[in-house]
C-alpha positions as CSV (number, residue, x, y, z in Angstrom):
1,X,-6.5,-15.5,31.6
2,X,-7.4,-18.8,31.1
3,X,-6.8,-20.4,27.7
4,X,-7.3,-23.9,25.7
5,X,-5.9,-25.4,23.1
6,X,-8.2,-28.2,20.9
7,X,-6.2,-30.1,18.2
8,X,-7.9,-32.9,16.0
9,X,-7.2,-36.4,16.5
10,X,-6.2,-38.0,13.4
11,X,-7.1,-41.3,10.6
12,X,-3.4,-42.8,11.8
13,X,-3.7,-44.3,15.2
14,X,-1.1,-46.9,17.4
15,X,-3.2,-49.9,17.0
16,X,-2.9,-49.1,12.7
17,X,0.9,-50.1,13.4
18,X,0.8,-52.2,16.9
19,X,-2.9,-53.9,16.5
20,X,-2.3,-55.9,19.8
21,X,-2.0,-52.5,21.7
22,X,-4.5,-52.2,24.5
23,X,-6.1,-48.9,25.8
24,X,-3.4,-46.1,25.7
25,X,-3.3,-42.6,26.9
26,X,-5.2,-40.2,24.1
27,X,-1.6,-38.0,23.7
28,X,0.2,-41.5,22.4
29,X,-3.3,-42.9,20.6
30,X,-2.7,-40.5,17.6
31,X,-0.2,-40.4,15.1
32,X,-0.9,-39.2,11.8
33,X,2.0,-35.8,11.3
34,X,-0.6,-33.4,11.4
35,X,-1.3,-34.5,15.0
36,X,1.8,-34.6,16.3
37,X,2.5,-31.4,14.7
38,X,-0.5,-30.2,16.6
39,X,0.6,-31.7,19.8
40,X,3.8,-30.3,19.7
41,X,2.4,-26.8,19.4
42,X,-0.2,-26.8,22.0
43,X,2.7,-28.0,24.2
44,X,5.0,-25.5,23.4
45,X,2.1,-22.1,23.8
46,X,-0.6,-24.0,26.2
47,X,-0.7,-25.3,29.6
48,X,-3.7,-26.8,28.6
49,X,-4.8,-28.5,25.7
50,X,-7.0,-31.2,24.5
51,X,-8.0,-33.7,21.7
52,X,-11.1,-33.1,20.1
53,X,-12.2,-36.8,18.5
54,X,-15.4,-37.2,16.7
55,X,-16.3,-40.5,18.3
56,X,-14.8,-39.7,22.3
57,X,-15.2,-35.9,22.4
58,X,-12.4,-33.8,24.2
59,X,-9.6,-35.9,25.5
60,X,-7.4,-34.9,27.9
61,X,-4.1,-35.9,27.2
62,X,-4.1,-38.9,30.0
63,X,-7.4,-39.7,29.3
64,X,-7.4,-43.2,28.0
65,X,-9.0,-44.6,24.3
66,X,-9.8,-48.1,24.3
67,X,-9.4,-49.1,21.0
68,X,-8.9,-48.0,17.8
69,X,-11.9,-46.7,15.7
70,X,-12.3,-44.7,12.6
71,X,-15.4,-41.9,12.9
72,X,-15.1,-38.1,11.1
73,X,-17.0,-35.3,11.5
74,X,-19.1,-34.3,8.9
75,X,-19.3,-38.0,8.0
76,X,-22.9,-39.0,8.8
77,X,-21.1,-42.0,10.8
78,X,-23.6,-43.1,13.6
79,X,-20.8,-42.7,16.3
80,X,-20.1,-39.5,15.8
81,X,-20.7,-37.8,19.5
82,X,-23.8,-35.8,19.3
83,X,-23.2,-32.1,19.9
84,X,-25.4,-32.1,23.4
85,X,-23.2,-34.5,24.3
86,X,-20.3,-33.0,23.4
87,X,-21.5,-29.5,25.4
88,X,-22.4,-31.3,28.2
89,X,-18.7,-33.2,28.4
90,X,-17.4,-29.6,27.5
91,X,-18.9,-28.3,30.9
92,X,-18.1,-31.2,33.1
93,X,-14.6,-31.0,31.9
94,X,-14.4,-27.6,33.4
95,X,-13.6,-25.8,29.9
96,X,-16.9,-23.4,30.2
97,X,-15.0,-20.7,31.7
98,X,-12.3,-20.8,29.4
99,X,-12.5,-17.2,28.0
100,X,-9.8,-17.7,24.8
101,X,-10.0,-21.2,22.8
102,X,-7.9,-21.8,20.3
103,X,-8.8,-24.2,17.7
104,X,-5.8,-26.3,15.0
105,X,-8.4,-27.2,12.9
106,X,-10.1,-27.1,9.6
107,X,-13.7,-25.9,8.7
108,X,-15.3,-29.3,10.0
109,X,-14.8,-28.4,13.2
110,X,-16.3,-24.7,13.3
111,X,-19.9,-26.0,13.3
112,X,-19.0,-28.5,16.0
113,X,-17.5,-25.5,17.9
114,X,-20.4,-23.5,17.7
115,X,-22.6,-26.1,18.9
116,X,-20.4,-25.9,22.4
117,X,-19.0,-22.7,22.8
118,X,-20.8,-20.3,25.1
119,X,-21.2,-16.6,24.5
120,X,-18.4,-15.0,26.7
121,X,-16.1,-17.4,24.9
122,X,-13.8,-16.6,22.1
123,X,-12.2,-19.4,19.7
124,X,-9.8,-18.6,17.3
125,X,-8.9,-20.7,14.0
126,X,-5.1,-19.7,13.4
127,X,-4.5,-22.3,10.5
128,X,-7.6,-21.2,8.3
129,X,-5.5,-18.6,6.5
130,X,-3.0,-22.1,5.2
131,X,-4.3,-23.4,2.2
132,X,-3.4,-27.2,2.9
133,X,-2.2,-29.3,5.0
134,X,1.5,-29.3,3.7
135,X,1.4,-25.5,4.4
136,X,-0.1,-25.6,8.2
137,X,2.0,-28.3,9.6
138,X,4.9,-25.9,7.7
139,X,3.3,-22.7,10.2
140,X,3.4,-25.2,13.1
141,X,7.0,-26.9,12.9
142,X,8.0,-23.1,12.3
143,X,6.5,-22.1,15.6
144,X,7.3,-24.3,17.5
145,X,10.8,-24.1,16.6
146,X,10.6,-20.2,16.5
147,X,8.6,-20.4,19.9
148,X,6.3,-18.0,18.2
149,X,2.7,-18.8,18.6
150,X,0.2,-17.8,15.3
Protein backbone atom coordinates (compact mmCIF):
# COMPACT_ATOMS: atom_id res chain seq x y z
CA UNK A 1 0.00 0.00 0.00
CA UNK A 2 0.94 3.17 -0.85
CA UNK A 3 1.83 5.70 1.89
CA UNK A 4 3.01 9.50 2.45
CA UNK A 5 4.59 11.24 4.81
CA UNK A 6 3.84 15.37 5.09
CA UNK A 7 6.16 17.19 7.63
CA UNK A 8 5.93 21.06 8.08
CA UNK A 9 8.48 23.30 6.93
CA UNK A 10 9.71 25.48 9.53
CA UNK A 11 10.40 29.68 10.67
CA UNK A 12 14.36 28.74 10.54
CA UNK A 13 15.46 28.56 6.92
CA UNK A 14 19.42 28.48 5.15
CA UNK A 15 19.21 31.94 3.86
CA UNK A 16 18.33 33.09 8.05
CA UNK A 17 22.18 31.90 8.43
CA UNK A 18 23.82 32.07 4.71
CA UNK A 19 21.60 35.18 3.21
CA UNK A 20 23.66 35.06 -0.10
CA UNK A 21 22.35 31.38 -0.60
CA UNK A 22 20.53 31.06 -3.91
CA UNK A 23 17.65 28.59 -4.65
CA UNK A 24 18.30 25.20 -2.77
CA UNK A 25 16.66 21.92 -2.79
CA UNK A 26 13.37 22.04 -0.21
CA UNK A 27 15.12 18.98 1.99
CA UNK A 28 18.33 21.50 2.75
CA UNK A 29 15.84 24.90 2.74
CA UNK A 30 14.65 24.05 6.28
CA UNK A 31 16.26 24.00 9.43
CA UNK A 32 14.53 24.77 12.48
CA UNK A 33 14.99 21.13 14.98
CA UNK A 34 11.60 20.32 14.63
CA UNK A 35 12.08 19.88 10.90
CA UNK A 36 14.94 18.09 10.78
CA UNK A 37 13.52 15.96 13.39
CA UNK A 38 10.62 15.46 10.98
CA UNK A 39 12.85 14.83 8.17
CA UNK A 40 14.76 12.33 9.74
CA UNK A 41 11.64 10.31 10.65
CA UNK A 42 9.86 10.34 7.40
CA UNK A 43 13.32 9.01 6.07
CA UNK A 44 13.67 6.42 8.38
CA UNK A 45 9.56 4.84 8.00
CA UNK A 46 8.69 6.44 4.31
CA UNK A 47 9.78 6.01 0.91
CA UNK A 48 8.00 8.90 0.25
CA UNK A 49 7.56 12.00 1.91
CA UNK A 50 7.01 15.65 1.40
CA UNK A 51 7.14 19.22 2.79
CA UNK A 52 3.99 20.85 3.30
CA UNK A 53 4.89 24.96 3.14
CA UNK A 54 2.23 27.41 3.55
CA UNK A 55 3.50 29.67 0.81
CA UNK A 56 4.86 26.66 -1.98
CA UNK A 57 2.55 23.83 -1.07
CA UNK A 58 4.00 20.18 -0.98
CA UNK A 59 7.63 20.00 -1.78
CA UNK A 60 9.26 17.20 -2.80
CA UNK A 61 12.39 16.89 -1.32
CA UNK A 62 14.44 18.03 -4.68
CA UNK A 63 12.11 20.41 -5.48
CA UNK A 64 13.72 23.69 -5.38
CA UNK A 65 12.64 27.14 -3.07
CA UNK A 66 13.88 30.25 -4.44
CA UNK A 67 14.31 32.30 -1.62
CA UNK A 68 13.61 32.55 1.73
CA UNK A 69 10.16 33.82 2.87
CA UNK A 70 8.19 33.81 6.02
CA UNK A 71 4.19 32.74 5.50
CA UNK A 72 2.09 30.48 8.37
CA UNK A 73 -0.95 28.99 8.08
CA UNK A 74 -3.61 30.26 9.99
CA UNK A 75 -1.88 33.64 9.62
CA UNK A 76 -4.21 35.57 7.29
CA UNK A 77 -0.79 36.28 5.32
CA UNK A 78 -1.80 37.05 1.58
CA UNK A 79 0.71 34.30 0.36
CA UNK A 80 -0.58 31.74 1.91
CA UNK A 81 -1.40 29.05 -1.00
CA UNK A 82 -5.07 28.88 -1.35
CA UNK A 83 -6.50 25.44 -0.52
CA UNK A 84 -7.77 24.85 -4.48
CA UNK A 85 -4.50 25.41 -5.20
CA UNK A 86 -3.09 23.29 -2.90
CA UNK A 87 -5.67 20.26 -4.06
CA UNK A 88 -5.08 20.80 -7.44
CA UNK A 89 -0.91 20.59 -6.84
CA UNK A 90 -1.92 17.59 -4.49
CA UNK A 91 -3.41 15.73 -7.60
CA UNK A 92 -0.78 16.70 -10.19
CA UNK A 93 1.80 15.51 -7.83
CA UNK A 94 0.30 12.13 -8.00
CA UNK A 95 -0.51 11.94 -4.16
CA UNK A 96 -4.49 11.34 -4.81
CA UNK A 97 -4.21 7.77 -4.70
CA UNK A 98 -2.28 7.61 -1.74
CA UNK A 99 -4.61 5.51 0.45
CA UNK A 100 -2.55 6.09 4.12
CA UNK A 101 -1.15 9.84 4.76
CA UNK A 102 0.54 10.45 7.57
CA UNK A 103 0.69 13.92 8.91
CA UNK A 104 3.92 15.42 11.69
CA UNK A 105 1.95 18.24 12.32
CA UNK A 106 0.00 20.31 14.71
CA UNK A 107 -3.76 21.38 14.61
CA UNK A 108 -3.03 24.11 11.89
CA UNK A 109 -2.57 21.79 9.45
CA UNK A 110 -5.85 19.56 9.88
CA UNK A 111 -8.14 22.16 8.23
CA UNK A 112 -5.56 22.50 5.40
CA UNK A 113 -5.75 18.65 5.17
CA UNK A 114 -9.17 18.47 4.96
CA UNK A 115 -9.49 20.87 2.28
CA UNK A 116 -7.25 18.23 0.01
CA UNK A 117 -7.73 14.95 1.15
CA UNK A 118 -10.20 12.90 -0.84
CA UNK A 119 -12.64 10.41 0.67
CA UNK A 120 -10.87 6.93 0.24
CA UNK A 121 -7.89 8.60 1.92
CA UNK A 122 -6.87 8.23 5.37
CA UNK A 123 -4.37 10.73 7.33
CA UNK A 124 -3.18 10.18 10.56
CA UNK A 125 -1.77 12.82 13.12
CA UNK A 126 0.71 10.68 15.30
CA UNK A 127 2.14 13.76 17.30
CA UNK A 128 -1.30 15.20 18.47
CA UNK A 129 -1.30 12.95 21.61
CA UNK A 130 2.43 15.21 22.59
CA UNK A 131 1.71 18.15 24.42
CA UNK A 132 4.55 20.38 23.00
CA UNK A 133 7.07 20.61 20.96
CA UNK A 134 9.87 19.56 23.47
CA UNK A 135 7.86 16.34 23.95
CA UNK A 136 7.19 15.40 19.95
CA UNK A 137 10.61 15.98 18.72
CA UNK A 138 11.45 13.71 22.09
CA UNK A 139 8.72 10.77 20.26
CA UNK A 140 10.67 11.37 17.03
CA UNK A 141 14.49 11.20 17.97
CA UNK A 142 13.23 8.11 20.00
CA UNK A 143 11.87 6.53 16.82
CA UNK A 144 14.03 7.07 14.76
CA UNK A 145 16.67 5.72 16.88
CA UNK A 146 14.40 2.83 18.12
CA UNK A 147 13.37 2.34 14.31
CA UNK A 148 9.90 2.17 15.65
CA UNK A 149 7.37 4.24 13.74
CA UNK A 150 4.32 6.05 16.07
Amino acid sequence: MKRLCIIPCGKKKIWDINPDTGPVKAEDAYLSPFHQACERYAKAFFDEWVILSAKHGFLRPDDMVPENYDVTFGTGHPEIMAAEELQRQFCEKGFSDTVEIVMLGGKKYRSVLNAVIEKHQHVSWPLSSYKGIGYMLQALKKAAEEKHEL
